[in-house]
C-alpha positions as CSV (number, residue, x, y, z in Angstrom):
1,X,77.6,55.3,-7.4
2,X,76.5,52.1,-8.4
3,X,74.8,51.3,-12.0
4,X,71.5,50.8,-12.6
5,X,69.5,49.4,-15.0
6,X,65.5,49.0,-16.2
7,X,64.0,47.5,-18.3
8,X,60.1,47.8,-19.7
9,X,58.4,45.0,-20.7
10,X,55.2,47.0,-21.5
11,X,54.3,49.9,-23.9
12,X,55.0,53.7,-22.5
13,X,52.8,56.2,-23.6
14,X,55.1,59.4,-24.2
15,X,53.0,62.4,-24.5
16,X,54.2,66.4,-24.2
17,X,53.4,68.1,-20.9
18,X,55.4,70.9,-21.2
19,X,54.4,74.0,-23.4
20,X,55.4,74.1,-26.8
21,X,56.3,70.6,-26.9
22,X,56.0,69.1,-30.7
23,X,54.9,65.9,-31.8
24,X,57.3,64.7,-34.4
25,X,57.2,61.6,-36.6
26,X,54.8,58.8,-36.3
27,X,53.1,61.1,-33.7
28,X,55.8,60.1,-31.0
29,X,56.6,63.2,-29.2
30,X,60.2,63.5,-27.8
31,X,61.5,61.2,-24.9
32,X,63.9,63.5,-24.0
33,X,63.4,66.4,-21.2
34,X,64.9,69.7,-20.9
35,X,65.6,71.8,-17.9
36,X,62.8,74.4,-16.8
37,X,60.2,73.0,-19.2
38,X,62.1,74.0,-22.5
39,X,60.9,72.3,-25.4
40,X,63.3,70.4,-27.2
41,X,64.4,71.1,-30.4
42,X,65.6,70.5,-34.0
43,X,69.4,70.7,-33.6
44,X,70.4,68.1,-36.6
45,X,69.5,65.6,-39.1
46,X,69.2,64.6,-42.5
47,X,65.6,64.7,-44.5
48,X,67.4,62.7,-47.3
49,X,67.0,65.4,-50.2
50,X,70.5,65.8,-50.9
51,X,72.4,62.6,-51.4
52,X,74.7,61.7,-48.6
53,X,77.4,64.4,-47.8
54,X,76.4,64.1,-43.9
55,X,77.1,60.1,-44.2
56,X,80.6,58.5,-44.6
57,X,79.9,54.9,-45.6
58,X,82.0,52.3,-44.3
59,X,81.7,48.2,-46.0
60,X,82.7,45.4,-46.0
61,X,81.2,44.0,-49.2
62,X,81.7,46.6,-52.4
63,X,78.8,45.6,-53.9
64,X,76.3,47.0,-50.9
65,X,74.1,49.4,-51.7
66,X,73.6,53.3,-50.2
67,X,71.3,55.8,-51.4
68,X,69.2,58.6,-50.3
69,X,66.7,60.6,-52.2
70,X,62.6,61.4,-52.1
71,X,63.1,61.5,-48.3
72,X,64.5,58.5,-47.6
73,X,68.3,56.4,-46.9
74,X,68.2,53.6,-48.2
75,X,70.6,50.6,-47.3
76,X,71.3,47.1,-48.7
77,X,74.5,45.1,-47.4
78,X,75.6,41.5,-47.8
79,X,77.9,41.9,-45.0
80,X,78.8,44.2,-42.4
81,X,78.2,48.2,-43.0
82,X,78.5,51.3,-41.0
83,X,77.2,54.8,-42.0
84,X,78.8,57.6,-39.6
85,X,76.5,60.8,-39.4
86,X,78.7,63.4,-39.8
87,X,77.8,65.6,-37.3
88,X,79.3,65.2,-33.5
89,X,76.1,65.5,-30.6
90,X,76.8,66.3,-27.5
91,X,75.2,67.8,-24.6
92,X,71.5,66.2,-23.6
93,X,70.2,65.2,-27.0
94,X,67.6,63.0,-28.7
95,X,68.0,60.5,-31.9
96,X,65.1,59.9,-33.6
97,X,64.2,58.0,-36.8
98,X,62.0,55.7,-38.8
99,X,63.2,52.4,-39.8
100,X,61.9,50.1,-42.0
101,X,63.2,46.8,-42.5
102,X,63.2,45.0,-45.6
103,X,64.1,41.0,-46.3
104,X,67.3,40.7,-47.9
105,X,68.8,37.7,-49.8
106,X,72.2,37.3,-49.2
107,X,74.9,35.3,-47.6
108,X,73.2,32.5,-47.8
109,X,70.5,33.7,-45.8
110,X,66.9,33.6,-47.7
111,X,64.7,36.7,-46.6
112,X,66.3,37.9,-43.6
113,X,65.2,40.7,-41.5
114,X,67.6,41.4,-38.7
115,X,70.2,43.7,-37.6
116,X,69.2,47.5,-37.0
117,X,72.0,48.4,-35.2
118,X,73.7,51.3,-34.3
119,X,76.6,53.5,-32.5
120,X,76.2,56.5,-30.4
121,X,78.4,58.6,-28.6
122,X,81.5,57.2,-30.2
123,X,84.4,58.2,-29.9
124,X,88.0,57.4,-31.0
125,X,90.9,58.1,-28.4
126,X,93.9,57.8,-31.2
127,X,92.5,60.7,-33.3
128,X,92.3,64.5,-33.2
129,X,89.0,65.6,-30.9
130,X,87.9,61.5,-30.9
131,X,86.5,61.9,-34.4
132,X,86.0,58.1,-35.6
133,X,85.1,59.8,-39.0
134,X,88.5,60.4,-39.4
135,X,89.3,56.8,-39.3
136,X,88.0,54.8,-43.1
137,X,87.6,50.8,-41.6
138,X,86.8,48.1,-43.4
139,X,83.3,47.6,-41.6
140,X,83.8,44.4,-39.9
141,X,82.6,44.7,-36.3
142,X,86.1,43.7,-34.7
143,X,87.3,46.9,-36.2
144,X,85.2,49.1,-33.9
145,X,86.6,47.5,-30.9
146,X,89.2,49.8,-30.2
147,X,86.3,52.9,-29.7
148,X,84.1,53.6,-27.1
149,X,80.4,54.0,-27.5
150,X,77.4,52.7,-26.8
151,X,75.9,50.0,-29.4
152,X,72.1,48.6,-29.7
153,X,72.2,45.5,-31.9
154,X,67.8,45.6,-32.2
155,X,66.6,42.1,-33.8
156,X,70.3,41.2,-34.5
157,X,71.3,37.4,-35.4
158,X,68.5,36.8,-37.6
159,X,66.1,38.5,-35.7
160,X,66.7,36.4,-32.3
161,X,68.1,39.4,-29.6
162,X,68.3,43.0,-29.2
163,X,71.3,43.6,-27.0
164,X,72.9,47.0,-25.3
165,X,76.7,47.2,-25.1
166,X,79.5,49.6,-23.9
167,X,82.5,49.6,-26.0
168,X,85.5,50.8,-23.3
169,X,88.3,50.6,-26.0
170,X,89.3,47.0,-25.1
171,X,87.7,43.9,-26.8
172,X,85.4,43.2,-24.5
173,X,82.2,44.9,-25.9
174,X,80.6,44.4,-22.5
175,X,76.6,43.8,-22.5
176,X,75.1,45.9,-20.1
177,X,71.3,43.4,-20.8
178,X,69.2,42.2,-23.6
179,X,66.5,40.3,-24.8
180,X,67.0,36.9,-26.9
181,X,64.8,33.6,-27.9
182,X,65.6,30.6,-25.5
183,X,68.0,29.0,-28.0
184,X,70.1,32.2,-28.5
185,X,69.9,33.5,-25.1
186,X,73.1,33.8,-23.0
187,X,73.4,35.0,-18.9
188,X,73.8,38.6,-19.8
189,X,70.4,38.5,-21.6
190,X,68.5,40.0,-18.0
191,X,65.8,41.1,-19.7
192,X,64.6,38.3,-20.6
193,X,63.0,36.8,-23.9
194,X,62.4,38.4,-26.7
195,X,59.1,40.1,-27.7
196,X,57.2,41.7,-30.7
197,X,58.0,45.0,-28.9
198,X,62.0,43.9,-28.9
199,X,62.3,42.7,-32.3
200,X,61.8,43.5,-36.1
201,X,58.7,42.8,-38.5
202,X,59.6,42.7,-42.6
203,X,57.9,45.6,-43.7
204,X,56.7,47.2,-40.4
205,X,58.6,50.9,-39.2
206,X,60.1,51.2,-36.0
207,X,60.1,54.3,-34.6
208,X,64.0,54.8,-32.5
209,X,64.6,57.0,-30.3
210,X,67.3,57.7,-28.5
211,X,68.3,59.7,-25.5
212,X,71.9,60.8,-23.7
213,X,71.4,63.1,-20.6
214,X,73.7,64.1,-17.9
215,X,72.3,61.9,-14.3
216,X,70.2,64.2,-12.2
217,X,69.7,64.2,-8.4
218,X,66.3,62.9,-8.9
219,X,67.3,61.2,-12.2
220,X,70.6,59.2,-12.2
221,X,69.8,57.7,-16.2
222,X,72.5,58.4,-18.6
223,X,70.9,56.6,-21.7
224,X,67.1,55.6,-22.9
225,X,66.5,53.4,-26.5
226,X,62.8,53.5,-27.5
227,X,61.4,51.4,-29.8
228,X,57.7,53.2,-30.8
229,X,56.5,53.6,-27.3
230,X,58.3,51.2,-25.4
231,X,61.5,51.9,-23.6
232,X,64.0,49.3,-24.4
233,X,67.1,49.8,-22.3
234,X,67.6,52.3,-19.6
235,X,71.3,52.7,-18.2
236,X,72.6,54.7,-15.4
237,X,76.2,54.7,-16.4
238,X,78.4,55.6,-13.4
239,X,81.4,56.7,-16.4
240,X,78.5,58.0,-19.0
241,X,80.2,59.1,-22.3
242,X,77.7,62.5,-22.8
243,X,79.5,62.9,-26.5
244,X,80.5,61.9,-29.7
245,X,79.1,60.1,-33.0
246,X,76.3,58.8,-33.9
247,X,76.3,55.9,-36.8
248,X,74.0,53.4,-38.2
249,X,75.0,50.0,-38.8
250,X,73.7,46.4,-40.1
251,X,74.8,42.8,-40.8
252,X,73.2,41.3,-44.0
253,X,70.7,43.9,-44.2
254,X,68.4,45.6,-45.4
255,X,66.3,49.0,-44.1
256,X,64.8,52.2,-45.3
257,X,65.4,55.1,-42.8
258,X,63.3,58.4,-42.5
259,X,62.8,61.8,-40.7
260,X,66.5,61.4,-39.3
261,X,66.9,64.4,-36.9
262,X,68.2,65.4,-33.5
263,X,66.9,67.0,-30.6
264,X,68.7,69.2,-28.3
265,X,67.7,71.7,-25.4
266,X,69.4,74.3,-27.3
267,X,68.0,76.3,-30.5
268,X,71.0,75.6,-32.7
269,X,70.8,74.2,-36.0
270,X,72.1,72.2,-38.8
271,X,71.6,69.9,-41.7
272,X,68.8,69.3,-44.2
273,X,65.3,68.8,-44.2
């Protein structure tokens, strides 16, 4: 089977069409499908009420910032910082959350808004049951090299691309595509330049979403990243990692995140909301 990939330049309008389907935050309703017409629904997440017990924080500068509270995470970082949700996902699933990025002044930079970022499906093959939780690093990226995972880097290097990558163990970190602006753009960037679709504004939530799925006869996709209603990345892995960890991660910055929950096609349940 060979790999696939598509890419969206243009805004797609998700909307339910199955019964029962719910409209969730920002009035996006879920990207992900579930056999026979089930609904998905609610089978994690994290309404920020009760500090961060579902989090372990991993960074590289001491004096970042974490906090959640009033409904919302919030996360400053001069450097490089990873927050692991607790929680392993597996099965078809849906992340969804709000970001909002705010400008940061550190490391030299002056009001910088880049680097929503994050891991999914991560897993660790020198630990018990692949946990990377199990594992404190010192939040540098070169640290995560030995895992594999999947990794968006969304208006990364001071706001210029938005990059997918597969993490195999090695130090590779191969790019599957991306987006970038002419003077950061390299020959793995195949989807061309960058938009205001593909990229962050100060001040302006993002709804993410992301799905993992088992390919399908009439659907070989593996992975989808939303940004509000444009599809991002889609990747039909022919070796899909279908499990693992999910963590948020930045590079000198700064974001408020909201309405953190997952979606399954199963009616289990945990964390708070």
């Amino acid at each position: 089977m060979q790999a696939w990939t598509t890419f969206f330049g243009r805004c797609l309008l998700a909307v339910c069409l199955v019964p029962g389907c719910q409209v969730l935050a920002a009035g996006i309703a879920p990207a992900l499908h579930c056999a026979n017409g089930a609904a998905p629904q609610r089978i994690a997440g994290d309404g920020f009420q009760h500090g961060l017990a579902q989090w372990q924080i991993e960074q590289q500068d001491p004096k970042g910032r974490v906090t959640a509270q009033d409904g919302v995470m919030e996360f400053e970082q001069p450097l490089g910082a990873t927050l692991w949700f607790r929680t392993p996902l597996r099965g078809d699933y849906e992340v969804r959350f709000q970001a909002t990025p705010l400008p940061i002044n550190a490391g030299g930079f002056t009001q910088r808004v880049s680097d929503l970022n994050m891991f999914w499906n991560a897993q660790d093959s020198t630990v018990p049951d692949g946990n990377p939780t199990m594992t404190q690093r010192d939040a540098a990226l070169a640290s995560y090299n030995p895992l594999r995972l999947y990794y968006v880097g969304f208006g990364a290097n001071s706001n210029t691309s938005t990059r997918l990558r597969r993490y195999d163990g090695s130090d590779a970190r191969t790019q599957i595509s991306g987006y970038a602006t002419p003077a950061t753009a390299s020959a793995e960037d195949r989807a061309g330049a960058l938009t205001d679709a593909t990229r962050l504004h100060a001040h302006k939530a993002v709804q993410v979403r992301i799905v993992s799925r088992k390919a399908t006869a009439g659907d070989p996709t593996t992975l989808q990243w939303w940004a509000n209603d444009t599809l991002v990345f889609a990747y039909a892995d022919p070796q899909p990692y279908l499990k693992g960890w999910f963590a948020l991660r930045t590079m000198t910055g700064r974001f408020q995140i909201r309405d953190f929950m997952v979606l399954g096609c199963t009616a289990a349940y945990s964390g708070n909301y």
